[in-house]
Structure formats: C-alpha cells, structure tokens
N, C-alpha and C positions, 0 to 999 in steps of 0.2 A: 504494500500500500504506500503510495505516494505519503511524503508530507506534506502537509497541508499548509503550515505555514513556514516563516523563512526563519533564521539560527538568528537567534537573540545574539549578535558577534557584539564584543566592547571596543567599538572604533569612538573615537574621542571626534570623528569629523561627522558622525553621525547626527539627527535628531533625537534627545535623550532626555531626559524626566531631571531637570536640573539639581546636583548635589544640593539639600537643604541647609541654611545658612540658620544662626540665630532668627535672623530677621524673619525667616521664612517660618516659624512657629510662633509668631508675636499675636494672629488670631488666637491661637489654643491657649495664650497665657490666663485669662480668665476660671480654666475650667482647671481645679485645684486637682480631679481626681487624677487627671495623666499629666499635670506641670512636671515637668523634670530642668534639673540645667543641663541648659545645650551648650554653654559655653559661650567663646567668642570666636568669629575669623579674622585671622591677620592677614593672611594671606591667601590668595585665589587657590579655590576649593579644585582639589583636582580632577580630573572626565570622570563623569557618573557611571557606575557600573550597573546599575541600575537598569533593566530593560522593558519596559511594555512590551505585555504581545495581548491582542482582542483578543477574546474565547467567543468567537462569532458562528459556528457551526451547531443547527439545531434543529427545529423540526416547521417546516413551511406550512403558515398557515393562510395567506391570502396571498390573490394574485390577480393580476389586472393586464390584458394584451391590450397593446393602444393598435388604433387603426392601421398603422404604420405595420404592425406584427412586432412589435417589441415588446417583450414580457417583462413586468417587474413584480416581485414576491417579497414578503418579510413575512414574518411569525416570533418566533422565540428563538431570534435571531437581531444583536445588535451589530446588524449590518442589513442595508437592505440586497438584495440580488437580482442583476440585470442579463435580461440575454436576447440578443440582437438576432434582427429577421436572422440572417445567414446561420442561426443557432449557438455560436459561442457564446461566454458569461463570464461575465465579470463582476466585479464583485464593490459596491459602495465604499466611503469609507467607513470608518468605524463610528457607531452615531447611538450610545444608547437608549436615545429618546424614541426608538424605531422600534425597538424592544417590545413585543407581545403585542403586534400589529393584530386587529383582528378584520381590515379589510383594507386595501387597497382600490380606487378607481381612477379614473382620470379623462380627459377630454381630450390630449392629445401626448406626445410623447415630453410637452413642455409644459404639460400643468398636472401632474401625479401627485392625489393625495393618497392620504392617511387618518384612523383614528385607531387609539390605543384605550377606550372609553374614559381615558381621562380626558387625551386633546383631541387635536383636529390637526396634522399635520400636513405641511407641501412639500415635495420635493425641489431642491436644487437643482440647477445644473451640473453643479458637482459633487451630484448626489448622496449630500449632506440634506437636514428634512428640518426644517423651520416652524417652530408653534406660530397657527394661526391667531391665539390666544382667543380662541372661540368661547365664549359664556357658559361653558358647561363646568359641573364637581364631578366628583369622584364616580363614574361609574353612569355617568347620564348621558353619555352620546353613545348612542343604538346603531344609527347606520349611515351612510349618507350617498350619494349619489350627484355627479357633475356632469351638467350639461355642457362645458366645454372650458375655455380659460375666463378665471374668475367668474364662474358661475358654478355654485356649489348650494347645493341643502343637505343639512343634516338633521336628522331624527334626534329630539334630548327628549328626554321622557325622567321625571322626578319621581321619585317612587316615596309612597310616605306608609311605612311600617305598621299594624291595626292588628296588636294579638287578638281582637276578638272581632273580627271582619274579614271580609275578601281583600284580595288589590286592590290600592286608589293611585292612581297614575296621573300625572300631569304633563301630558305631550306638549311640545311646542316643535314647532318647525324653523331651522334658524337656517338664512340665506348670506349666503360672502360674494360680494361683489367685487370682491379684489384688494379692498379697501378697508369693509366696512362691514359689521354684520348686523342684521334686522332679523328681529325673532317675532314669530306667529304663536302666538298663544294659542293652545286647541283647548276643546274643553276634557273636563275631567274623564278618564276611563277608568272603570271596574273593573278590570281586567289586565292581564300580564302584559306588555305591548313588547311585542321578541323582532321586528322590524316593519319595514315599509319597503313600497316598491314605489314608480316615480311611471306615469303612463305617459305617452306619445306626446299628448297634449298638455304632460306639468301635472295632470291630475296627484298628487300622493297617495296611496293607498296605505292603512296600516295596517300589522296584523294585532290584533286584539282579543285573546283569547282565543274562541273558537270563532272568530270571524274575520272578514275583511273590513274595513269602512273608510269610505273614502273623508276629506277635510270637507266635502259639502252633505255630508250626513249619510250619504246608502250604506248600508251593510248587508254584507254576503256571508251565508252561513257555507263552515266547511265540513261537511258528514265527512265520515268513516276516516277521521285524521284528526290526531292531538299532533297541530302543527307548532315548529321550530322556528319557520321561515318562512318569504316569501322573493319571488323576482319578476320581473316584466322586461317582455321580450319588445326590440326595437317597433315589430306588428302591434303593440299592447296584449300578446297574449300573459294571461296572468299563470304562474305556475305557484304554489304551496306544497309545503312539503313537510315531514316529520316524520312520526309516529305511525307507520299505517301503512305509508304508502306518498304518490305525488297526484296534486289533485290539479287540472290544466281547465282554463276557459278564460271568462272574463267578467266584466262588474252585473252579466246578467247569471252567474252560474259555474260554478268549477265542478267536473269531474272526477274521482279519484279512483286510482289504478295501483295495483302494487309492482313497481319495476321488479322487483325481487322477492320470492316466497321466503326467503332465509334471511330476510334482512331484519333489522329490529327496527330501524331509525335513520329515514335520509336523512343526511346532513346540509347538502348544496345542491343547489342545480346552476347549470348554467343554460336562459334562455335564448337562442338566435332567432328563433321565427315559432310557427305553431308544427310546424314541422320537421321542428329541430332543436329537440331540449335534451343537451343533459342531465344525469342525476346520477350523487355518489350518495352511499347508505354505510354504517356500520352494523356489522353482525359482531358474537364476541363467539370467545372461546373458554370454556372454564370462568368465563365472567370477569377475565382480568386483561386477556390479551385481544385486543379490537384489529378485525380484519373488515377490510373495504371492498364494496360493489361498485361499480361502474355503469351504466346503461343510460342506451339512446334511444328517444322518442323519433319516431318518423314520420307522425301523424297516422296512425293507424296503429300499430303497436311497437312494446317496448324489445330489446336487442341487450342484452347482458354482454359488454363487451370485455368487463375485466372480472370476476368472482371473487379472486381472494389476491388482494394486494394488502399490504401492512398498512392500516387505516390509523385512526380516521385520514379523508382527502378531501383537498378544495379544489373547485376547479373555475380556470377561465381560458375565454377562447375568444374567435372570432376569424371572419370569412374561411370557415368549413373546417377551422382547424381548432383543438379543443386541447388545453395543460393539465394534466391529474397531480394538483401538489400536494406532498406533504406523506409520515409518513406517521409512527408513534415516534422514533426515537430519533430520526436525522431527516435530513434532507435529500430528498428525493424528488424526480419529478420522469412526468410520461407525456409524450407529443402522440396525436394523433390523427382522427376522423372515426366515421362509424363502422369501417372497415378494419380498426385495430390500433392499439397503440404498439410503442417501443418506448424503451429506456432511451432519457435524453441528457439523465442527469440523478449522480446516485453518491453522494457524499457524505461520508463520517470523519465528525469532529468534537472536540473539545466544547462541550457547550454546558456553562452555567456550573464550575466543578464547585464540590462539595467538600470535598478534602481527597488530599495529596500524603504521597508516602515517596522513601525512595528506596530501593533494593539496596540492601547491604554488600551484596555483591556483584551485582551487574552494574551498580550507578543510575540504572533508567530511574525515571519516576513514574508514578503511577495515580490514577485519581479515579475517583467516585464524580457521578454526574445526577444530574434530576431528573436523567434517561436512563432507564434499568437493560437497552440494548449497550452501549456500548462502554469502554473503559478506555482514557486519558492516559496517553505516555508521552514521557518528556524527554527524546530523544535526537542528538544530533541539534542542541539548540531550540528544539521549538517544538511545540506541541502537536501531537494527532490524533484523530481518534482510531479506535479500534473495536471494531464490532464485537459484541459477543455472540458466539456462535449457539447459546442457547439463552434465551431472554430470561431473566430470572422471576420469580412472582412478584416480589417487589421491587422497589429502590437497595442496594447498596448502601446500608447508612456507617458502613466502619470497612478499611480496609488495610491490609499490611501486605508485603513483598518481600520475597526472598528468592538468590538462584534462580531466577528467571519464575515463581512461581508465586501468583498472589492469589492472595486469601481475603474474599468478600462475604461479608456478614448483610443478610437484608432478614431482618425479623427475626422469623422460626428457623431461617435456612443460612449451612454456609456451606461455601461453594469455593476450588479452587479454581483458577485459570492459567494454563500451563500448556503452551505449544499450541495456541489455538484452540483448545479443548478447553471445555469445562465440566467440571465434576459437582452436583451438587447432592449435598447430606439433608435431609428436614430432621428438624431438633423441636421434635413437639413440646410446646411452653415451657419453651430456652430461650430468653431473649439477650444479644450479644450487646455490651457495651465496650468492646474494646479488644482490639487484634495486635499479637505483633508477631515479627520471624526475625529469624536468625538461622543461617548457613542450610538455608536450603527447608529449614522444620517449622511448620507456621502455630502461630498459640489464637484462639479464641475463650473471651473471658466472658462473663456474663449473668446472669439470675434467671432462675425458675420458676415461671409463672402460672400460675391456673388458667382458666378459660377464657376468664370475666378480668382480664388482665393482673387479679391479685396477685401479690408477689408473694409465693410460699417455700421461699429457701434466702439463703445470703448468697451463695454461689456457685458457679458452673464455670469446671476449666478443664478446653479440652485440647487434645496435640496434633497434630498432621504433620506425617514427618515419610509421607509417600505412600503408605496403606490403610488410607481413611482416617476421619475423623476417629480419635479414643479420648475418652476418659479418664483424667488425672486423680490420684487419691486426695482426698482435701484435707485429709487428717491433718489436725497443727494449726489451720486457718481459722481463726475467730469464728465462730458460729453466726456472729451476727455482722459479716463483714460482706460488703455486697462490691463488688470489682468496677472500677468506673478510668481505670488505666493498665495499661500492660508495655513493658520492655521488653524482649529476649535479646542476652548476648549470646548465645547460644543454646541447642537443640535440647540440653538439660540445665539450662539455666534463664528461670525467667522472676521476672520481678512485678507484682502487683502493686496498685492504690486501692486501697480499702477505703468505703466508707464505712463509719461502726455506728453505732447507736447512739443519738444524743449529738450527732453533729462531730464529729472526731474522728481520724483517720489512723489508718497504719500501712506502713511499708512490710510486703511481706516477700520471701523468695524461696523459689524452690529449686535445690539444686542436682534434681533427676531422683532423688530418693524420698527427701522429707522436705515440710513445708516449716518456716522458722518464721518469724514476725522480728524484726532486730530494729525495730523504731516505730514508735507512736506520732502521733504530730495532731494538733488542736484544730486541724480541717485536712478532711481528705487528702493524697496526694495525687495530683490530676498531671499531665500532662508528660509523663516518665521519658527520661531521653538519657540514654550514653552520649555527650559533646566529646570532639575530637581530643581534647588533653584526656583523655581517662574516667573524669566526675560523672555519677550522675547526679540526674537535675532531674528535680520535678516543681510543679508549682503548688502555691497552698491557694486559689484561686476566693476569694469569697463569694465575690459580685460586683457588677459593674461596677463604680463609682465609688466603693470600699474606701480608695487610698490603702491600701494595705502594699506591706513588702511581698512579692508573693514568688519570688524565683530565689529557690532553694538547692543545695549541694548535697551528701550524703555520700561519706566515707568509708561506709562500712560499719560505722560505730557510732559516728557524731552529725547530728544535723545543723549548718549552719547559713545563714541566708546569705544569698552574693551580694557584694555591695554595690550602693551604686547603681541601681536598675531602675528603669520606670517601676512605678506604681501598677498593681489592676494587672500584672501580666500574665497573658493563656499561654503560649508558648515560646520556646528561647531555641533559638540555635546558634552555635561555636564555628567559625571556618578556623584554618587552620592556622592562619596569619595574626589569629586574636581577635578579629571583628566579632563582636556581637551582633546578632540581631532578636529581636522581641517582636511580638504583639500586643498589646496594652489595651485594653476594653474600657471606657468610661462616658461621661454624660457631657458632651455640649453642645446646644442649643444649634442646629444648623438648618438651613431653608426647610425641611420635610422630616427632620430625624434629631433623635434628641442621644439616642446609641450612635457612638462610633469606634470603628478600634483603627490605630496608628501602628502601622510598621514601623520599627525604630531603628536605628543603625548605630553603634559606638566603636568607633575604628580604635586602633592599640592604640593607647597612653591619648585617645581622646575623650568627649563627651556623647552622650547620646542624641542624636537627632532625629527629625521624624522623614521619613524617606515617603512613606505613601498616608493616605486618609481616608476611609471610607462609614458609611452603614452598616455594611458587612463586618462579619467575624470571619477575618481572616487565617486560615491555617498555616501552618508556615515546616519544609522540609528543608533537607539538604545535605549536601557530600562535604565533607573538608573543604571543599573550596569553590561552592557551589549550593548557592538560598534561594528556597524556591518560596513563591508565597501568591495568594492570588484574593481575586474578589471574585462575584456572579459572576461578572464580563468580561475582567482585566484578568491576565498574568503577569507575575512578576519575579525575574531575574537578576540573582547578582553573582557576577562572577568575571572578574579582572584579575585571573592567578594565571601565571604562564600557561598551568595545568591547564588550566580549563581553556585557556588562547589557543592552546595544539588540539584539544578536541575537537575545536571546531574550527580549524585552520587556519586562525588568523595571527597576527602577529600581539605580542600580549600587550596589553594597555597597563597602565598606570597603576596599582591597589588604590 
C-alpha cells in the first residue's frame, strides 16, 4: 500500500509550526492550572522540529457533480476532495471547518457550498471553505439547495424540546444573495422536519413527519414509508424515501415501491428526471456491520445495480453518469450508469486517531481510529492507513505493539494483528483498560463485569505470547485493585497501576512467577512508561485543572516526583538527547472550549515551552529520538536527531 502522505523531513527551509518563545505563551499566562516558567530567549530559537501532518482520510459523506462533470465530496474528512471530468483527484487543503460535511451542492464549479448543521459554508478557489456566517445555532440548518452563484436557501428549523408533547419545530427558510441573508419565517410544525426539496419553479417543499407540505400550505401524505428524506428532480419529479421503500410522483401524489426486499432503510436518492432516479439503502448484518444497495428507477421499474457494497452511500450524478460515495470506515467511491458501476477511487487512511503506540522493536507506530476497519502506522515519516482484514464489532479503545504484532482491545474482544491477519478472542464480561508488549509477548489488563455493566471483580490479566490469549494467576494482587495502566519490559515482566479502594493506588509487578505490590501512592498510577535513561514514570493524574505535580519516577524502592514539570500532566516522554516532552490537561477559557491540553517541550538545561494547543486530549508516543503526539485532525512530529535524519534521508537538522 502506497503512503498516503509525504515524511515529516526537519529541513529548517521548510514551512514549520514556529519554535515557541516566552512570548508565544503570554495568552495561557492567566490560567494558573498549566502556568509553568518558560523562561526567556536570548537568542534566535533554532529550526522547529516540530512537524504537522492533517489526518485527513475518512469516510465520504456528501457529494455534488457540477455541470461541468467535476465532483467535489467531504464527510468526516478535514479536507475536502476534488476530481476532474478526465477523472483524476486531488485533494483541498487542509481546512477543519469542512469537517463532518453532511451535504455538498452548488450552481456551478465556482460557487460550491457546504453545511456542517452548525454553518453554511462556500468554497474557494483555492479550495479552502469560508463561513457564510449564516443565522443559524447549533444543529439548525437541515439542508439547503442553490440555484446558481449567490443564490442559495437553506432549511433552519429550531426545535424546542416538550417531555410531555410531540415535536414543535420552527422552520424558517433563509436566502444568500451573495451579500446578505433574509430569512422567511414558516409557521410552527408538529412534526420532525428531516429536509426539503426546492421544485422547478422555487416552490420548497418540506418533509414533515409523515408528509410533504409545500411554504403555501398543501400537504401530501406519504403511505407505506417512515421517511428520512426527500429530493426533486430538475422535471419536478418529487422522490421520498426511508423506511419502507422510495415513494416517486408529485405535489398531486407519490407512489411507493421497494427498490430492494433486503433493505431496511434508503438513505439517498439521486433524482435526474422521472425516468431516472437513483436510490442507495442500508441493510445490516449481525446488526453492527451496514452493507449498501444501489438501484435505478427507469420509469417502469427498479434495476439492483450494486447488492452488497460497504455502506452506508451517498450518491450524486449528473448527464447519465451517477458517484456511489462513501463507505463505513474510509473512502471510497464508484462511477457509473444503469449499466454498472467500477471502482474509481478506494482509499485508507489515518483518520481522526484515538491513540498511538510504538513497537518496541520494529520503531513503527501504531494507532487506534473512530473506524473499527482500519489501523494507523507511522512509517517512513508519515502516516497511513491500513485496512483491517476482518472489521472488529467494535471500536479499538486500547492498543499496544510488539515484533511486528499488535494487540487491540475493543470491549469484550481482543484481537491481534500480525502479517495482515487478525486473530480475535471474545472475553465475555472482561472489559480491557489497558494493553502493553514487550519482545514480541502482548499483556491485556482489565475488570470483570456482569451483564448490566456491574463490575464484579478488581481484575483481569491476560498474556499473548503467540498461542492465544491465557490467563495470568493474580495471587498477590490486592483484591480490590482494578488495572487502569500497564508496562511490559518484557515477556515475564510487567508492571500494573492499580486503583484501590477509597481513591489510592499501587504499583504492582509480576515477574513471570509471583505478583508483588513494592509501592502504594495517594492516587492511582496512570500513564506507566520505561523513558530512555532507565526510570520509570508514571503519572499521579487527579483532574483537569488540579495544579497538582503529577509526573513521577520509581526506582524500585523509592517514589519521587520529577522536578520541574508542568502541572495536570497525562503523559511524558524522554528522547535520548534529554528533551522532555509532556501533555498537561487544564481549564482556559477559549472561543468554544473551556478543556485544553498543551504539548510541552523542555530541551536539556532549558525551560518548558508549549509547542502545540488544543480541545483535545492528546496522547503522546515515541522512540529515543523520535515524539509522536496528535489531535482528531492534526499529527505531530519531532525529531531533528541524525538518527532519525538517515531514516528518512535527509540531511540532519539542528536539535
């Protein structure tokens, strides 16, 4: 598999995420829980080693072919995706705000919008996507539809909450002139309103429950469908769809037929005429994995052109030619007509990682994603994805690597992946808090739970060391100690964080025979890590905003706290040259978010500075000479050591 993106190199002539100065932390100074001294600069800070890379590979969820035949797509994807008549694609830049698109339209190849139900967005020429700063909150713009440049209406619909009533909706219709927007107040509905369609003549149509109703009052009832949607064909034929089946006519009467007897739920149609409507549906399997139908209306009847593609899909088209986007876990997309599609376009990547590990012995990394098909390797510089060859039932919420072999915990199930193959165990009411390996043998930690989620044990610790998951003895372990971290320096040698009872932790280790407890500590120990000198470390973590010292050392005998460290820190890693780096968790006040965590960076015989800022709770991995750390969207790289300069063949930069 190709990589997908290019090697994070440290050329100092490149564009880079500028070294943080004092000055560069003088917003944060206010917020006492993550103050640290950063010190002063005397002198110019030298080339950031520091790299961005998007994690922009996800799963497509809307898409819009302009007249011209040019397709543009986003979804759960912070980038949008373009691909030109002659079929190539290319790729936007990286643009957050594009992020969990849920429709795409536009009027020609130079006026492409966007809504994400919070905004209303347009595309640039250089397709970057600008807030219209259209009058809607949180969750109120439904759909929208453009007649051409600077001519746009969108659907907001207010929803007011009633434990003891139906829906009460407040539709309004809001119009952008280019300029300027002017909202139509409708009046109140009773009813769910899940979109509208826009007829020949400007008519709006919305869907309202179990009906249609136009802005001058008619309503059309929809039999034998609890519909989702609706669309109108350039003819005004009106198409619904959902629950049941897809129902075809117009403001005197719709139709309903079932393109597919296995389907449970259309999701989209795309309409071109009355004698040429698409329509995708999802069917499930086991009730957890969604497989997609495909079928063409001809005006007489329906044509099952695809059966079982990886669903849910969206679809958009135009003059005879029709896009199937979208997939469960990546990005995919199908060209075609009513004669058949092909694969036009089939990509996995790093999208939205959850947390990061690195193999002990190979150096890859490895990550967990909010897609239970694929896993994140950080290889050769830059990230990619990699399928899983068997999708697991859940998410992946804990993960560790060894020897080329990694070890995913999702729930009740853990599973290795190893040469392309995956092995999964079910561990009925065993739920995993915490993985690690070492030389090749992987450890899963965790608690035993009853049905009804109760917890009726302190713990579960089991080994994979090449012949399935076993069973550890726990003799020795605190009875009331429940596992919320794990270390392995080796195949018989692993190290636990307990939580105990009453709020208090212990260090415990087992060294292939017996289980010892050789240090208590006044909170849990989270976050266990051997750094490159020898030490480990673990954190005594409280909570956000604590102030607390929380990155601790552990000799064997004696616990003593490192000096010197931010405040509030989840995790710490050592490169080899002395750099520190942290993660630091705490409260200040910013446009949409009152949680933030700060990557830190304290170079030898300096101060601590903050290298990145987000929302997010950053995870943070790495090799002697090599920090890996990331957000939803963002990745982040450091590493200016010769070592790391010959890995990926460049010439070494600066520490």
């Amino acid at each position: 598999m190709l990589p997908l993106f290019a090697a994070l190199a440290c050329h100092s002539d490149e564009p880079t995420k500028p070294d943080p100065t004092a000055e560069d932390t003088a917003a944060g100074s206010a917020d006492t829980a993550l103050a640290t001294d950063t010190g002063s600069v005397t002198t110019p800070p030298p080339p950031s080693c520091v790299r961005e890379q998007p994690i922009g590979s996800g799963a497509i969820s809307a898409g819009w072919r302009s007249p011209s035949g040019t397709l543009y797509v986003a979804g759960d994807l912070p980038a949008s995706r373009v691909r030109e008549p002659d079929g190539t694609w290319r790729e936007d830049p990286f643009d957050p705000g594009i992020a969990y698109a849920e429709q795409v339209t536009g009027g020609d190849d130079d006026t492409v919008y966007a809504f994400t139900r919070t905004q209303v967005l347009q595309r640039a020429a250089d397709g970057t996507w600008a807030d219209l700063a259209a009058p809607v909150g949180l969750d109120d713009a439904v759909a929208l539809h453009a007649f051409g440049p600077d001519d746009l209406l969108v659907l907001k619909v207010v929803d007011y909450p009633c434990a003891d009533c139906g829906p009460i909706e407040d539709p309004s219709l809001l119009t952008w002139d280019g300029a300027t927007w002017t909202e139509q107040v409708l009046p109140t509905v009773y009813a769910y309103i899940n979109g509208f369609a826009v007829l020949p003549d400007r008519t709006a149509v919305l869907l309202a429950g179990d009906q249609l109703r136009t802005t001058a009052g008619a309503q059309v009832p929809l039999t034998d469908l609890v519909p989702v949607g609706v669309d109108a064909a350039p003819d005004g034929t009106l198409v619904a769809y959902g629950y049941g089946g897809v129902a075809i006519g117009s403001l005197a009467g719709l139709v309903t037929t079932n393109p597919g007897a296995d389907t449970v739920q259309w999701d989209d149609v795309y309409a071109a005429s009355s004698t040429d409507i698409w329509a995708s549906g999802t069917w499930w399997v086991g009730g957890v994995e969604p497989h997609a139908t495909v079928a063409h209306w001809d005006g007489v009847a329906w044509t099952e052109v695809a059966a079982d593609l990886p669903g849910p899909v969206r679809l958009a088209g135009g003059d005879g030619e029709v896009f199937v986007l979208g997939s469960w876990d990546h990005e995919r997309v199908l060209v075609g007509d009513a004669s058949g599609l092909t694969f036009d376009r089939e990509t996995w990547g790093p999208a939205y990682l959850k947390d990061i590990v690195v193999d002990d012995v190979t150096g890859l990394g490895w990550g967990t994603t909010y897609f239970r098909g694929v896993l994140d390797v950080f290889e050769d510089g830059g990230w990619r994805g990699e399928p899983l060859p068997t999708a697991l039932t859940e998410e992946p919420n804990q993960i560790a690597a060894s020897d080329g072999r990694v070890g995913l915990a999702a729930f009740e199930t853990l599973a290795v992946y190893e040469g392309g193959a995956v092995t999964s165990t079910e561990t009925p009411q065993r739920i995993w808090s915490a993985l690690a390996g070492a030389d090749g043998v992987l450890f899963a930690a965790g608690r035993p739970f009853a049905g009804d989620d109760t917890v009726t044990g302190s713990a579960a610790v089991m080994r994979e060391a090449g012949a399935g998951w076993e069973d550890l003895d726990l003799t020795g372990l605190p009875p009331e100690g429940a596992p919320i971290s794990a270390w392995a320096d080796g195949p018989d040698d692993l190290w636990l964080g307990l939580d105990l009872a009453g709020g208090a932790g212990a260090l415990a280790h087992w060294d292939g025979a017996a289980w010892t407890v050789p240090l208590t500590t006044p909170v849990a120990p989270a976050s266990l890590r051997r750094q490159v000198d020898g030490q480990l470390t673990y954190t005594q973590f409280q909570g956000a905003g604590e102030g607390t010292q929380t990155l601790w050392t552990f000799d064997g005998t004696t616990a003593a706290p490192i000096s010197d460290t931010p405040l509030d820190v989840r995790e710490a890693h050592l490169l080899a040259d002395g750099t520190w780096f942290a993660t630091a968790v705490g409260f200040q006040q910013t446009a949409d978010h009152d949680l933030v965590t700060r990557l830190m960076r304290r170079d030898p015989g300096g101060s601590w500075v903050e290298a990145f800022q987000t929302h997010y709770v950053m995870p943070l991995a790495g090799t002697p000479d090599l920090a890996l750390s990331r957000t939803e969207e963002v990745a982040w790289t450091w590493d200016c050591t010769p070592t790391g300069a010959a890995r990926r063949g460049t010439a070494p930069a600066a520490p």
